[in-house]
ZARONU-795001 format. One record per residue (C-alpha): residue in one letter; x, y, z negated. Coordinates in pm, whole numbers, plus 50000, padded with zeros to 5 digits. Each point is the difference from the previous one (the first is absolute). Layout:
// residues N
AXYZ...
//
This chain:
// residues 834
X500005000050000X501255036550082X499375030949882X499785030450223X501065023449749X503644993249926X500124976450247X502124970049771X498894970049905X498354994249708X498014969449972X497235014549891X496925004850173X499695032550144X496515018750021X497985033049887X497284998949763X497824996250306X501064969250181X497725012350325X502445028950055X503494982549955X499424963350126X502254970549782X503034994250261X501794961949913X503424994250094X501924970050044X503355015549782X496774995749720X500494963049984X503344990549968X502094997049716X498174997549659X496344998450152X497054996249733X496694997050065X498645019049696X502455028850047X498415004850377X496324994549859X500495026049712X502115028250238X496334999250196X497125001249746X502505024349761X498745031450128X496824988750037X498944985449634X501575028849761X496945004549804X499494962050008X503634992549871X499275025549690X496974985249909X501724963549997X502575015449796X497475013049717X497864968350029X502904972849926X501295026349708X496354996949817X499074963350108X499644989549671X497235022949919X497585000550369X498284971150066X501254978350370X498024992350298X499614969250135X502805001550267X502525010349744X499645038450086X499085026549684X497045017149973X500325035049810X497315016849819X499255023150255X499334973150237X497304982049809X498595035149945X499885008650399X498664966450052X496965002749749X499125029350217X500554986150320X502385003050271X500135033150181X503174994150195X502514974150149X501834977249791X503015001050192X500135030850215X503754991150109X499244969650181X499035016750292X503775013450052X501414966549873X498374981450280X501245026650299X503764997349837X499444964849969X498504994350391X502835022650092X502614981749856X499154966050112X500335015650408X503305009549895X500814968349846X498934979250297X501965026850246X502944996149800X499504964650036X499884998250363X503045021449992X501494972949782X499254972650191X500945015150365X503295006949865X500024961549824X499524987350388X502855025550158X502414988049729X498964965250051X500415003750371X503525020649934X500944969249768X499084970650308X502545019550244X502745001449773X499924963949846X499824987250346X502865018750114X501714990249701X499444969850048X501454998450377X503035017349835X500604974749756X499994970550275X502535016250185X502205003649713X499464960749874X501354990950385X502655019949935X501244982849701X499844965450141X502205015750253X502615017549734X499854964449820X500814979950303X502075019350073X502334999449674X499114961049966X502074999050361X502695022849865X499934981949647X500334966550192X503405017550227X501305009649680X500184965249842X501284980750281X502905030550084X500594990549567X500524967250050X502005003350275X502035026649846X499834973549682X501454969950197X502685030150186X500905008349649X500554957049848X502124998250293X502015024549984X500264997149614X500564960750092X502605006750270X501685028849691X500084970849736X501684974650273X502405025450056X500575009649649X500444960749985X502504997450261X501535032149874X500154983649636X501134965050152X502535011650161X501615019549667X499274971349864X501954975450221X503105025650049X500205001249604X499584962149965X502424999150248X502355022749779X499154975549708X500934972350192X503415011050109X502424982149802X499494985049580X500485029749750X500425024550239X497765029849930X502605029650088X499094999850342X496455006749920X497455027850117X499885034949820X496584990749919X501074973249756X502455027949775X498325030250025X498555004149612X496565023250210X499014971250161X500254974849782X496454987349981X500494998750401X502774975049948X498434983049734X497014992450221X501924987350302X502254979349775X496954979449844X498534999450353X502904983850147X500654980049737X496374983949996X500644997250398X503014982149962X499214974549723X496744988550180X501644995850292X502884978249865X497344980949798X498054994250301X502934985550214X501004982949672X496874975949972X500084996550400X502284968750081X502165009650326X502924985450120X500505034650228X503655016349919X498375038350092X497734993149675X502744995249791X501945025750112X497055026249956X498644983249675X503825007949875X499675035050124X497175008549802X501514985149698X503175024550047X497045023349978X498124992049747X503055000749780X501105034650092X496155008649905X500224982349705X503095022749882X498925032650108X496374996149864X502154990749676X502115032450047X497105021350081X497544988849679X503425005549828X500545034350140X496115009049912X500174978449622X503025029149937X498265029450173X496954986349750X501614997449719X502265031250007X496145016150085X498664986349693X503065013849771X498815033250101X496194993050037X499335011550353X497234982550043X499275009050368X503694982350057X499224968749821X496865001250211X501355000550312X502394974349918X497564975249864X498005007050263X502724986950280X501084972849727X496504987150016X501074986450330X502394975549838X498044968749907X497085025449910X501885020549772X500714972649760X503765007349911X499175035349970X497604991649751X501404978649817X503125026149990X498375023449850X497744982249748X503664982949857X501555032149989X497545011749741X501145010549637X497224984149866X501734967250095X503535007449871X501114974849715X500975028349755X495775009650030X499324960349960X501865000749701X498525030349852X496894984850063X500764966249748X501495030049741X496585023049988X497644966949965X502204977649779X501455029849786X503584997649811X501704963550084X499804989449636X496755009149934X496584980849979X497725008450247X496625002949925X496824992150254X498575041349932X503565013350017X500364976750380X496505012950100X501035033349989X503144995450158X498404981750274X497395027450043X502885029750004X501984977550244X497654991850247X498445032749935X503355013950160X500174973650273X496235010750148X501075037649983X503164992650188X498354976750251X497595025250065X502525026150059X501514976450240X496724993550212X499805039350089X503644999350108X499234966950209X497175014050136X501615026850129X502554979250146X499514970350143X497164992350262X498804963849837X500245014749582X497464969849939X502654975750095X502785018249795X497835007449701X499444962549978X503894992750055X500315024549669X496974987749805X501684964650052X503445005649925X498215020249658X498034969549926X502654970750118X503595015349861X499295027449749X497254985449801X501324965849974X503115009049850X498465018549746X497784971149935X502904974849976X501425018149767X496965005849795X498274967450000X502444972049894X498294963149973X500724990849670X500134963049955X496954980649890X502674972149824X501915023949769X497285034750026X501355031849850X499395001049633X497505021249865X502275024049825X501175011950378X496244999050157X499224968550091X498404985350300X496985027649940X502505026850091X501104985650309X495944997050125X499095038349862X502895010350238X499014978350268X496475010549989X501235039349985X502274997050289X497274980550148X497495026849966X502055028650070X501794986250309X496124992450143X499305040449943X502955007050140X499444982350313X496565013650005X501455034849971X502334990550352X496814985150182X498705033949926X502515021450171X499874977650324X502224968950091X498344984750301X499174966249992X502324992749732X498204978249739X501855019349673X497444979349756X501024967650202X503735007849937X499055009749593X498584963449968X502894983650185X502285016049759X498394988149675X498804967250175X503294982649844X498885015249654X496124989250046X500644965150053X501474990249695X498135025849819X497214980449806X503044978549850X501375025949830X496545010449857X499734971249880X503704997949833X499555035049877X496694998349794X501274962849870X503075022149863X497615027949873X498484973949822X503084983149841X501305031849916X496905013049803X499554966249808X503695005549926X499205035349859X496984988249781X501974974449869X503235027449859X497435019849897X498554971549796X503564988849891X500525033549936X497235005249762X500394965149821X503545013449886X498455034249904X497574980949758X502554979249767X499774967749880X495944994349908X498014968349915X499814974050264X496075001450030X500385034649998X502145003750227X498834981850254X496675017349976X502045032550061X501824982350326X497044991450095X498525036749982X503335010450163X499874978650275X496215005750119X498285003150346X500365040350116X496935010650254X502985025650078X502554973250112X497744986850213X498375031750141X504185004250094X499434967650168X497195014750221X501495033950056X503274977750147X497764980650187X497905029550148X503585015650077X500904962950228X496775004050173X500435034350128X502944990450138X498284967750132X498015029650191X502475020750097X501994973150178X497174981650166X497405013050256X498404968650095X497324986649770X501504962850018X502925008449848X498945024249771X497964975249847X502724970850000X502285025649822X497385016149749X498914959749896X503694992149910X500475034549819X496814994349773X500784962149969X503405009549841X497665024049740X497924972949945X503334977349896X500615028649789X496905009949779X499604960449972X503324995749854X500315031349785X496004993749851X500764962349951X503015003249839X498215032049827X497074971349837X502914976949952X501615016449787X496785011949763X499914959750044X503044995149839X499065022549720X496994978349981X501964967149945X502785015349766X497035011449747X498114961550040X503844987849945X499935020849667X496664986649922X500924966049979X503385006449866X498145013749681X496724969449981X501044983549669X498464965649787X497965006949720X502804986349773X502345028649962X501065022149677X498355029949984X503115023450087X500244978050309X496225007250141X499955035849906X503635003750200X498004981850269X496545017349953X502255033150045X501884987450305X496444990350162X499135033749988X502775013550153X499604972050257X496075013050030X501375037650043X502144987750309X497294983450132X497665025749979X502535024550149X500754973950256X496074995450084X499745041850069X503194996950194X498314976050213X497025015950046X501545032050131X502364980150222X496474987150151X498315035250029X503185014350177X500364966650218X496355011850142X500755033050021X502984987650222X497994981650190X497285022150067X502645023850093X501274974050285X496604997450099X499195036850053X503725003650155X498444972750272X497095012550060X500785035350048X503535001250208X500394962250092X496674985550140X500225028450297X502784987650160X499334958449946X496565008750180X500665002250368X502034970049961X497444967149953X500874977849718X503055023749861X496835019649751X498874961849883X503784988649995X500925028149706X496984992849802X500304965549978X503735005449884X499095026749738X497294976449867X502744970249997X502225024949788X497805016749768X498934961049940X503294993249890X499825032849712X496174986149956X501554967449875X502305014249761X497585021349854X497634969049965X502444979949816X501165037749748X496225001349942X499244960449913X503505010549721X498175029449903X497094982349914X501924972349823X501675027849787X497155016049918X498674968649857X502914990049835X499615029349779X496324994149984X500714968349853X502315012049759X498425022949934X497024978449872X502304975349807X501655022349792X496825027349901X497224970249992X499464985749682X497904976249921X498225015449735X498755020550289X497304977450137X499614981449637X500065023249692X499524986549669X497435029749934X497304986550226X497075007649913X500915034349906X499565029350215X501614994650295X502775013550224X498695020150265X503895011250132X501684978550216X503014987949922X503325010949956X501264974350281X497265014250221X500535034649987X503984992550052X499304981650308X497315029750122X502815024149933X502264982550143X498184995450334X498855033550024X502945009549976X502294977650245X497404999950247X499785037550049X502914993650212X498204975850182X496975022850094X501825029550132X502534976550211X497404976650151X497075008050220X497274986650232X500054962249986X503524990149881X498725019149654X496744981750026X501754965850042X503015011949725X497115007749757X497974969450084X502774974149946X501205017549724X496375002549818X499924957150097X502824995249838X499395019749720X496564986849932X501414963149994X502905013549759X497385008649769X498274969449976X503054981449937X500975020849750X496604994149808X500164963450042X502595003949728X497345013849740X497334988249798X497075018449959X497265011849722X497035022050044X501205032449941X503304987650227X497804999450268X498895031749986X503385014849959X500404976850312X497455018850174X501305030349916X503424993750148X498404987450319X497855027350068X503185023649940X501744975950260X497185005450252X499385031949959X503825004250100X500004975650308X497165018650095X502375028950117X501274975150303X496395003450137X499534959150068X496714989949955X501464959749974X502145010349724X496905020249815X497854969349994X503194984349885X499695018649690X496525002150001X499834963649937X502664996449790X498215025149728X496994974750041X501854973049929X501565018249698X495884995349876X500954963249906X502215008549653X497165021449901X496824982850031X498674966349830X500824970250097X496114988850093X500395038050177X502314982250234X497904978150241X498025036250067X503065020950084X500614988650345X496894993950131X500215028350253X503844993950102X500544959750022X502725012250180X502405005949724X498564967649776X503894985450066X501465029449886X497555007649719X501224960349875X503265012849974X499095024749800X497424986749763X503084977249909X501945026349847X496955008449762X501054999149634X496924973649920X500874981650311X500534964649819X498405006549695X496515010250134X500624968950308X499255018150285X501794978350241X497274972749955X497685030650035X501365013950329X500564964850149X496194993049921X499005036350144X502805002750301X500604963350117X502804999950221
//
């Protein structure tokens, strides 16, 4: 839309107040961009609906109050008013101008249109033409291509074959160059062979190339070359068989030749060895370089390696024998394993640093430096360390070994196993730095292959002289405190031997801590399973021999004590007709025999608790360090236990036979106990009939106290079943003691009860060893106690409940007081037929 007045553009609809004068004019520029329908719609009704837009205003400001029409439009006060009168004029007086605008801008909208869509079919049209001559454009071009490609596929194709023609140009010419270099070469070759050949030894008349010191590798080069020419060919006319003279002759030619090689190539490597060495005094490495670099023609270099590896200091003997000095220490002095370890470790400390310092020179130097790094590593591991090792491990001899005082065989295996060890890190350390296929580790086991075979026989010798030289030491140190103790009584001194020359836990934990010490060297010088196994079986075999011995000879002893105290016993058993002076002289000495045996009895019974503590050390010992390495080996695990079972039997057997002694000694004083306190006024007082006795007697409570006492031993040193079976045989015996000993005795009514007095203080006592069979024991015997104390036609009645005991009870009833007088074997006979 335009406006006439400005004439710009506004976008707005441009009219008058009176649309009939100034007609709405639409323009095309109207609807592009931003176009919006209600913006065009309001630009034309605008000017034509002020009063209408007020009154919309006011209406939606007081909608709350005014009631709403039907079709959502609000009807003021002033309308309802003009419509209760009636309507005098139009509604809507604008919609007469709305519809002209509106009439008038749909012909402009539909000429615009037209407009629109004539230009739609000229662009169209304008659009056909140029895509078809586009089109015919782009056809031409795609012929053209093929052309352009055709024609570079023919040039591309030229190209090739004028390459490989050039190519095969080119291999001739560089073949027909090498033929000619050949010839060239060949023919050097055969004038200086010729000049070799001249005449044995004769090597003045040579070419300058062969002395001039700048063209030495030259000369080198052609000398191996001819050399290598000249020994094939006389080996090949030496394995032909001809009987032609012109062989002969030329086959002797060569020879002259080969000689005449054979002496200059000597002079030359000679010549270069000096040049090499005089380049080494003053460390110009780019010299010794260039020298080993033409020396590496000679047999690959071999001589010159081998030159300059012996020419190291590290090699000379004054080193070597500093070496033996800072391990071994002062000649007269005792080396010890620590004080070797750290010599070792300084010593081959010094030989990595300096064999590392050598592999940057070598590298430098010589083109192979694997090859001479393992010439060095070798020479370290076959000259230097052996010597050292000769000197430092010396097989003592298993016949006549070193006495303790100067080692023993254990110092010669703590050395071996330190040089061992440190001589493996040390060739670790040399792998490390680089030694080409050398095998250093290989060369380690080789050395000490000499020591590891007879090793486990001087394990063997060495803890069997540990052994002897311990018991040896226990037994000064029981001399020694015999002679410290004076001249004592014979029972007690042998109950102070006795306590001298006990089992020690600690001795035997030694025993271990030498074995554990064997089997870590076991270990350390065997890798395969097998072996280890074989070794570690023989190693714990020998501690076997040795806890076996020391623990038997350990119960023996307590043994011994054992018999000396029975000896005393019966030394001391006297007649009944003696002087008084001579049985209370004896009655004295039987107690002093009694004190030994009681001492003797404890003695024992510790031996027995440290014997288990022994072997329950050994077993632990097994189970933790040894069963490991018996199990990968089938039958070696079973093996060991079997032979620790066989020798623990052996210390089982001991113990059995100390225990049946301990038992008999404990009895002995039982019984004598009970002869000399029982009277036998105790079971038979004249008072009967009186109050009676409730105490026991004085024989009882000796014997109570006497057990309680001895035995206390017996329950702190025994446990589990060997206790059990200790207390069990001992209560057995004890119970049948007792009724012996009453056999002796007659008995009244108030004996009896004093009777049943002692045997419930009996029982009540053996109850401690928790046997039921041995309670019962002394529950019966405190019912057969109720024959002295009932009446005799009481007597048939007592058993009825326990026919059991009816033998026993016979006994008994027999030593009744009234037994003949009131006739009660015709009674019992008649009431308990046999």
């Amino acid at each position: 839309m335009k406006e006439t007045k400005d004439g710009q553009r506004t976008g707005r609809i441009s009219k008058s107040p009176s649309t009939d004068s100034h007609p709405l004019v639409l323009d095309i520029d109207d609807f592009k961009g931003d176009f919006s329908f209600d913006a065009l719609f309001g630009n034309l009704v605008n000017e034509l609906l002020p009063s209408y837009l007020d009154e919309e205003t006011e209406t939606s400001e007081g909608l709350g109050a005014n009631d709403t029409m039907p079709a959502g439009h609000v009807r003021t006060h002033s309308d309802a008013g003009k419509a209760s009168q009636g309507i005098s004029s139009p509604l809507f007086p604008e919609v007469d101008a709305l519809l002209s605008l509106f009439k008038n801008s749909s012909i402009q909208l539909i000429d615009l249109r037209k407009q629109i869509d004539k230009k739609l079919n000229n662009l169209k049209n304008e659009v056909a033409t140029q895509d078809s001559k586009h089109r015919k454009t782009l056809s031409e071009l795609e012929k053209g291509v093929d052309g352009l490609f055709d024609s570079f596929a023919r040039l591309d194709s030229r190209i090739s074959s004028v390459g490989q023609t050039a190519a095969k140009i080119g291999d001739h010419l560089q073949s027909a160059d090498a033929q000619r270099e050949t010839a060239s070469q060949t023919i050097d070759l055969i004038k200086y062979l010729m000049e070799f050949n001249s005449s044995p030894g004769d090597l003045m008349e040579l070419s300058p190339l062969f002395s001039d010191d700048s063209r030495v590798a030259e000369a080198a080069s052609i000398a191996q070359k001819l050399r290598s020419f000249a020994e094939e060919d006389i080996g090949r006319k030496g394995m032909a068989v001809s009987s032609v003279m012109g062989n002969a002759t030329a086959s002797r030619g060569l020879e002259v030749a080969v000689g005449n090689l054979q002496e200059y190539c000597n002079e030359l490597e000679n010549r270069l060895l000096a040049r090499f060495d005089s380049a080494s005094q003053r460390k110009e490495l780019s010299t010794m370089a260039e020298c080993a670099k033409i020396l590496s023609q000679f047999n690959r270099g071999t001589s010159a390696m081998q030159h300059y590896v012996g020419l190291r200091p590290m090699f000379d003997l004054e080193v070597m024998n500093a070496d033996a000095q800072m391990v071994l220490g002062d000649p007269g002095s005792q080396p010890s394993p620590s004080n070797v370890a750290h010599g070792l470790s300084s010593l081959y400390k010094d030989i990595t640093d300096t064999v590392r310092k050598e592999s940057a020179t070598i590298t430098a130097v010589f083109p192979s430096p694997n090859d001479v790094m393992s010439i060095l590593i070798q020479r370290v591991m076959e000259d230097r360390v052996p010597k050292l090792l000769e000197r430092l491990l010396v097989n003592p001899s298993l016949a006549h070994p070193p006495p303790m005082e100067e080692g023993g065989l254990i110092l010669f295996l703590r050395m071996l196993a330190v040089a061992y060890e440190k001589t493996l890190d040390l060739a670790r350390d040399l792998s490390a730095i680089g030694c080409g296929d050398l095998d250093v580790e290989g060369l380690t086991e080789a050395l000490f292959l000499p020591y590891k075979d007879v090793y486990i026989e001087y394990e063997q010798a060495s803890l069997k002289q540990l052994y002897k030289a311990k018991m040896e030491e226990l037994r000064a140190e029981n001399q020694q405190a015999s002679e410290s103790s004076g001249t004592i009584g014979r029972s007690k001194g042998a109950s102070i031997a006795s306590s001298q020359q006990q089992i020690s836990v600690s001795v035997v934990t030694e025993f271990v801590r030498w074995n554990e010490e064997a089997i870590s060297r076991c270990s350390l010088f065997s890798s395969q399973p097998a072996t280890l196994a074989a070794k570690v079986r023989v190693v714990f075999t020998c501690l076997l021999d040795q806890v076996c011995q020391y623990i038997t000879e350990g119960l023996e002893r307590a043994r011994d004590s054992l018999t000396e105290a029975a000896a005393l016993r019966e030394r001391f058993l006297l007649g009944t007709s003696v002087s008084r002076r001579v049985a209370a002289a004896a009655a004295s000495a039987a107690e002093a025999a009694a004190a030994a045996g009681e001492s003797s009895f404890r003695s024992f019974m510790v031996a027995v608790q440290r014997c288990g503590s022994s072997v329950a050390i050994i077993q632990q010992y097994f189970a933790n360090s040894i069963s490991r390495l018996l199990l990968p080996v089938d039958g070696a695990h079973a093996a060991s236990c079997e032979e620790m079972s066989t020798a623990m039997s052996r210390a089982e057997a001991t113990a059995y036979k100390g225990l049946q002694q301990c038992i008999e000694t404990v009895m002995a004083e039982v019984e004598r106990l009970l002869s000399a306190e029982q009277k036998a006024t105790d079971y038979r007082s004249p008072d009967d009939g009186f109050v009676p006795d409730h105490r026991p007697t004085n024989a009882c409570t000796r014997v109570v106290a006497y057990l309680s006492r001895v035995l206390e031993a017996a329950f702190t040193s025994l446990e589990g079943l060997n206790k059990q079976a200790f207390l069990t045989e001992l209560g057995n015996r004890f119970h049948k003691g007792l009724v012996n000993h009453w056999q002796k005795f007659t008995f009244n009514p108030s004996g009896g009860l004093r009777l049943k007095r002692d045997i419930t203080e009996y029982g009540e006592f053996v109850r401690r060893f928790n046997a039921p069979t041995l309670d019962e024991k002394f529950e019966l015997l405190g019912i057969m106690a109720n024959v002295f104390i009932v009446a005799p036609e009481s007597l048939s009645s007592l058993f009825e409940g326990t026919p059991s005991i009816r033998k026993d009870a016979q006994r008994f009833i027999q030593l009744r007081d009234d037994y003949k007088s009131a006739k009660l074997a015709s009674k019992l006979s008649s009431l308990w037929p046999s």
